[in-house]
C-alpha positions as CSV (number, residue, x, y, z in Angstrom):
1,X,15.5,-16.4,-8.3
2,X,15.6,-17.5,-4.5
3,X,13.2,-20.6,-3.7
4,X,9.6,-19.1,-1.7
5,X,10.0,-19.9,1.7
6,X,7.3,-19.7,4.8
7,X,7.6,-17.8,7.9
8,X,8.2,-20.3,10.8
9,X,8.6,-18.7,13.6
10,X,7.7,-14.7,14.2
11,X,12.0,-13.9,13.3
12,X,11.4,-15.0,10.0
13,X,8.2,-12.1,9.7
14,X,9.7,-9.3,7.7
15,X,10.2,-6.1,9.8
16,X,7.0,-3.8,9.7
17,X,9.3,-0.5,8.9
18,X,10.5,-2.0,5.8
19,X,6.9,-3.7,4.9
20,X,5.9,-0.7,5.3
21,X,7.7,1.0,2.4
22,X,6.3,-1.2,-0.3
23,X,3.5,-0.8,-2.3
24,X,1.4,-3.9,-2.0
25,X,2.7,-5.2,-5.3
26,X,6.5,-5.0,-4.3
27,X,5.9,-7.0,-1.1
28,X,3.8,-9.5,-3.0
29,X,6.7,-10.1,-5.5
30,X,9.1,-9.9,-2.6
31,X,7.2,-13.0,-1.5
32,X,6.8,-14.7,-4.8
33,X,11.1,-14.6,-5.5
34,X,11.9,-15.5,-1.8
35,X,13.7,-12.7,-1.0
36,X,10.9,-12.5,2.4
37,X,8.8,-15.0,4.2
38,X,5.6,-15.9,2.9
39,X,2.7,-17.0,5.1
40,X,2.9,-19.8,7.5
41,X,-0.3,-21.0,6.5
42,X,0.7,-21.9,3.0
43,X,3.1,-24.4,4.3
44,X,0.0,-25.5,6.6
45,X,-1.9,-25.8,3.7
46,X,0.4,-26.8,0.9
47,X,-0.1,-23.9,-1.4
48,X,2.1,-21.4,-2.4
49,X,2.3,-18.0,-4.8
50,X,2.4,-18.6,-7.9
51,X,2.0,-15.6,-10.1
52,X,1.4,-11.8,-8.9
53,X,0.4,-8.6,-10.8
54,X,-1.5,-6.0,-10.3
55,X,-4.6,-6.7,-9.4
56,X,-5.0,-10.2,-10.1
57,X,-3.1,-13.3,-8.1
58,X,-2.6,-16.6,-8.6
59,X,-1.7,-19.6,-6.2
60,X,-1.1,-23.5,-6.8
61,X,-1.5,-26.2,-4.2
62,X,-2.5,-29.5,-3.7
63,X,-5.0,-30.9,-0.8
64,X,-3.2,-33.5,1.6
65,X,-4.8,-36.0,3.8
66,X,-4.3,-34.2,6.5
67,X,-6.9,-31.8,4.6
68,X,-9.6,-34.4,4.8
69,X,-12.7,-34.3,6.6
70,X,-14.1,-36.9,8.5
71,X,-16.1,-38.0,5.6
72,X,-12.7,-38.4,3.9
73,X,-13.5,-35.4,1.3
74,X,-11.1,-32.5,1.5
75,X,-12.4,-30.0,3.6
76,X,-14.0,-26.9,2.6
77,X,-12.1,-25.2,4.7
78,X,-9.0,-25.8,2.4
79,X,-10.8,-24.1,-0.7
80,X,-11.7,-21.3,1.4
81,X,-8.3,-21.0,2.6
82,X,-6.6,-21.2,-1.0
83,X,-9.4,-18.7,-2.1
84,X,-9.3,-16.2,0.9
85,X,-5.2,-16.3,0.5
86,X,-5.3,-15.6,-3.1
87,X,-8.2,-12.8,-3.0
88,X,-6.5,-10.5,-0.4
89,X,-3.1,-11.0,-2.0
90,X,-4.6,-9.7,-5.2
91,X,-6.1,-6.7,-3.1
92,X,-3.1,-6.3,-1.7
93,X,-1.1,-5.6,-5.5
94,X,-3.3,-2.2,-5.5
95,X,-2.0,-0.9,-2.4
96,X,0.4,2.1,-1.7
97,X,3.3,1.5,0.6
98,X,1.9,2.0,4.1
99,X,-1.4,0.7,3.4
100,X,-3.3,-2.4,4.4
101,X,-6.1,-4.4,4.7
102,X,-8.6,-7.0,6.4
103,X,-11.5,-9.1,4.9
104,X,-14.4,-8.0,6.2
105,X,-16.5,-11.2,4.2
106,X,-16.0,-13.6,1.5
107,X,-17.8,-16.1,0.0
108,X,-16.9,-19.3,-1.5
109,X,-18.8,-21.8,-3.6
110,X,-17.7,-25.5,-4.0
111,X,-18.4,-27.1,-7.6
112,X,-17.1,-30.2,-6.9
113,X,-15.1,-32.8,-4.9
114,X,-11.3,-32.3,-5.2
115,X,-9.1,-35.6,-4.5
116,X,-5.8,-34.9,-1.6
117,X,-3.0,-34.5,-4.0
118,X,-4.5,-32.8,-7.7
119,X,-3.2,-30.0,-8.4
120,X,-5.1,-26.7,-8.3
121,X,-4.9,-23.2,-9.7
122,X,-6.5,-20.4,-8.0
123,X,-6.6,-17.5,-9.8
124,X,-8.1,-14.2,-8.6
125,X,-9.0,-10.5,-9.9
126,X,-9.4,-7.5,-8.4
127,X,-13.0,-6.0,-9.6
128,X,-13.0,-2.7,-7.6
129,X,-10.2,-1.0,-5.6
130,X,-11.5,2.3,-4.0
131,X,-10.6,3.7,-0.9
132,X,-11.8,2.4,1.5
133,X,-13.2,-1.0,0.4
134,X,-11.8,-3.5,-2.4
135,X,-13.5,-6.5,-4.1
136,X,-12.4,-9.4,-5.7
137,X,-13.1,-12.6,-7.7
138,X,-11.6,-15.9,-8.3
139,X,-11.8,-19.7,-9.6
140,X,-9.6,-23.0,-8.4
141,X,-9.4,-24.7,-11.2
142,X,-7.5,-28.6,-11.9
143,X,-4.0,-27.8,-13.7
144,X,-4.2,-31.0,-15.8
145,X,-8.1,-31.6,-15.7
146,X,-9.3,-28.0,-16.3
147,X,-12.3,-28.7,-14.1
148,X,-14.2,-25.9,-12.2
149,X,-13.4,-26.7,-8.4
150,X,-14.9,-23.5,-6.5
151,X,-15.3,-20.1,-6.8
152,X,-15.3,-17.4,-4.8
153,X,-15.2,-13.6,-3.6
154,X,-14.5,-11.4,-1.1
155,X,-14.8,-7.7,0.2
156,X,-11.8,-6.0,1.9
157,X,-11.6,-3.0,4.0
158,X,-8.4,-0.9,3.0
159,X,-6.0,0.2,6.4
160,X,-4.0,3.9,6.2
161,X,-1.7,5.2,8.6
C-alpha cells in the first residue's frame, strides 16, 4: 500500500469527474492507501486517516507546538479540527457516488489538557444518515494513556446533483 500523502497545491486535488464516481467510501479509502491526495489540512495539523468503514472513521495525530495557544495549552481549535475532520469523513463513507456534503454545526467538548506530541485517536460514528441531513459522534482518545480527551458531534447537510 502507497504511503497517504496531502494535497499541496490545487494539481495534487483529485479531478472532480473522477471524485465524482465514487461512493463516499471508495474516495475515503482512495485517501487512506495513497492512491489520491488527502487534505491539506492534515499535514497543517499533523493528523492523518487512519482507519475508514462505513459509517465510522478514525484519524491519529499528535498536537505540535505550533498548536499551542498563547497560554501554552494546545489549542482547542486543534480538537475541533481532528474532530470535525474525522466526523464528516465518516459521513462521507454513506454517500453515493455524486453526492456530498457540508457541516452545517458541530459541537465539541474538551475533557482535558492534551500535551504537543501524545498521540491521539479520534474515532467517529455515524448515528443517522438520511437524506438530506447526517449525524455523527466521536471521542479522541490517548493511544498509550486511554484517557478521554474530547468529544464531539456534528450535523451535516447531504449535497445531490
Amino acid at each position: 500500500m502507497a504511503e497517504q500523502y496531502p494535497a499541496r497545491s490545487p494539481a495534487d486535488l483529485p479531478i472532480r469527474d473522477v471524485v465524482a464516481k465514487m461512493t463516499g467510501l471508495e474516495y475515503m479509502q482512495a485517501i487512506v492507501e495513497g492512491r489520491i491526495a488527502g487534505a491539506p489540512i492534515a499535514e497543517v495539523m499533523n493528523f492523518r486517516m487512519y482507519e475508514m468503514k462505513f459509517g465510522e472513521a478514525a484519524f491519529r495525530g499528535s498536537a505540535e507546538f505550533k498548536h499551542l495557544n498563547p497560554m501554552g495549552g494546545v489549542h482547542g481549535g486543534w480538537y475541533g479540527t481532528v474532530l470535525d475532520s474525522a466526523l464528516g469523513c465518516s459521513v462521507a463513507t454513506t454517500l453515493e457516488a455524486g453526492a456530498g456534503y457540508t457541516t452545517l454545526e458541530y459541537k465539541v467538548n474538551l475533557t482535558r489538557a492534551l500535551k504537543p506530541g501524545v498521540l491521539v485517536e479520534c474515532r467517529v460514528r455515524v448515528q443517522h444518515a438520511g437524506r438530506s441531513t447526517a449525524v455523527a459522534e466521536g471521542t479522541i482518545i490517548g493511544v498509550e494513556d486511554g484517557k478521554l480527551y474530547a468529544t464531539g458531534s456534528t450535523t451535516c447537510i447531504i449535497l445531490r446533483g
